[in-house]
C-alpha positions as CSV (number, residue, x, y, z in Angstrom):
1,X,0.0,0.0,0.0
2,X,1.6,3.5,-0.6
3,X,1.8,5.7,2.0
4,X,-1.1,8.4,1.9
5,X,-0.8,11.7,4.5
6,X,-3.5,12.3,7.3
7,X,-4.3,15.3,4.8
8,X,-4.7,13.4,1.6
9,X,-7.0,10.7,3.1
10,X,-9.2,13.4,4.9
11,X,-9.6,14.9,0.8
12,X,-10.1,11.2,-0.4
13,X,-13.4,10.8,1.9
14,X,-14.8,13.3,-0.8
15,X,-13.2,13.0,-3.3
16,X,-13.3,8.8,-3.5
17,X,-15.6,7.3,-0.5
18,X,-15.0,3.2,-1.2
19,X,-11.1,4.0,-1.8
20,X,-10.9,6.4,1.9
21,X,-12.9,3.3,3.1
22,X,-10.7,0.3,2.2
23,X,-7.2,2.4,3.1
24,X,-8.6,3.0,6.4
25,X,-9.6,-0.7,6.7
26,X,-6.3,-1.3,5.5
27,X,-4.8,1.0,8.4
28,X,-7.2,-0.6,11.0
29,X,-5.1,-4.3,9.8
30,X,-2.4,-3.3,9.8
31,X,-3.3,-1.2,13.4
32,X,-1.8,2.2,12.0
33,X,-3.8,3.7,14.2
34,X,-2.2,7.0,13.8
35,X,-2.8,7.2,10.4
36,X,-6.8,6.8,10.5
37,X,-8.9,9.2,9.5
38,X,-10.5,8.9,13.2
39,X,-13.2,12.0,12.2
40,X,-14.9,10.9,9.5
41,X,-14.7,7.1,10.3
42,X,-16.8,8.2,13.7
43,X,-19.0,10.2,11.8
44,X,-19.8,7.2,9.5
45,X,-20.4,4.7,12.5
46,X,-22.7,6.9,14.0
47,X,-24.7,7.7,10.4
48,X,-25.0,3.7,10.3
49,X,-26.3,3.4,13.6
50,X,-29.1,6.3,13.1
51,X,-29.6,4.6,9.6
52,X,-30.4,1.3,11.2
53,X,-32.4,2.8,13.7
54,X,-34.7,4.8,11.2
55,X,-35.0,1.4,9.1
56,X,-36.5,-0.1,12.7
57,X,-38.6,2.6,13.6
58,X,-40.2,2.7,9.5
59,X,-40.7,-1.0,9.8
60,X,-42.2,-0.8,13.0
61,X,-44.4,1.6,12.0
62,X,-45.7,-0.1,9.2
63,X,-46.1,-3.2,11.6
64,X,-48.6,-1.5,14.0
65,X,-50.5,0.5,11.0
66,X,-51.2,-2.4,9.0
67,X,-52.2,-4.6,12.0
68,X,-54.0,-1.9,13.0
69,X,-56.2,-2.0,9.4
70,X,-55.9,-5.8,10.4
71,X,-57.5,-5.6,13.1
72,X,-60.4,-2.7,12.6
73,X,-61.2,-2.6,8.6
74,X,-60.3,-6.0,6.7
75,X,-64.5,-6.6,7.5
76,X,-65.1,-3.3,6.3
77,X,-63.3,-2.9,2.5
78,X,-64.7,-4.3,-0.4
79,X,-63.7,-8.1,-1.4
80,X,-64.2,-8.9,2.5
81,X,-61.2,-10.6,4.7
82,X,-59.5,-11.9,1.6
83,X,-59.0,-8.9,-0.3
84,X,-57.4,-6.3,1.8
85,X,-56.5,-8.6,4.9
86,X,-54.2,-11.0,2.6
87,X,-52.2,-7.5,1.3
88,X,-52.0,-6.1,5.4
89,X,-50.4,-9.8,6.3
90,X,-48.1,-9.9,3.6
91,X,-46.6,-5.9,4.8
92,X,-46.9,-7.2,8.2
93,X,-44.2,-9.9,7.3
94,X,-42.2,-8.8,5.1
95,X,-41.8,-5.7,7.7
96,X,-41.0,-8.1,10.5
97,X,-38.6,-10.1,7.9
């Protein structure tokens, strides 16, 4: 691997994400610590974590509406049980998947 400055890997986050991505894995291997772009990597940890926490909450969400619908109006809609209620338990499972 060629030796890249603290400088030039904080431009490559920009410039080149998967490259700044796999020389800092590369750094973390080799445990170069001193090299890492410590900033941006933390930055990108914690965007994953909020990421994966939106994800749970919009899945969730769509879990309690549709069981919800379930529940209340799958009597209600035209085509009875079968029509609507099939669609609302297919979300429901593919949410929990």
């Amino acid at each position: 691997m060629r030796t890249i400055s603290k400088e030039e890997l904080k431009e490559l986050y920009h410039k080149d994400f998967p490259l700044w991505a796999e020389i800092n894995l590369d750094l973390l291997k080799e445990k170069a610590y001193d090299l890492v772009d410590w900033e941006n990597l933390l930055e990108e940890i914690e965007d994953m974590a909020w990421s994966d926490l939106k994800a749970c909450i919009s899945y969730l969400a769509v879990i309690l509406e549709h069981l919800y619908k379930w529940d209340n109006f799958r009597e209600l809609t035209t085509g009875g049980e079968e029509a609507c209620g099939t669609v609302w338990i297919k979300s429901i499972r593919n949410a929990r998947t």
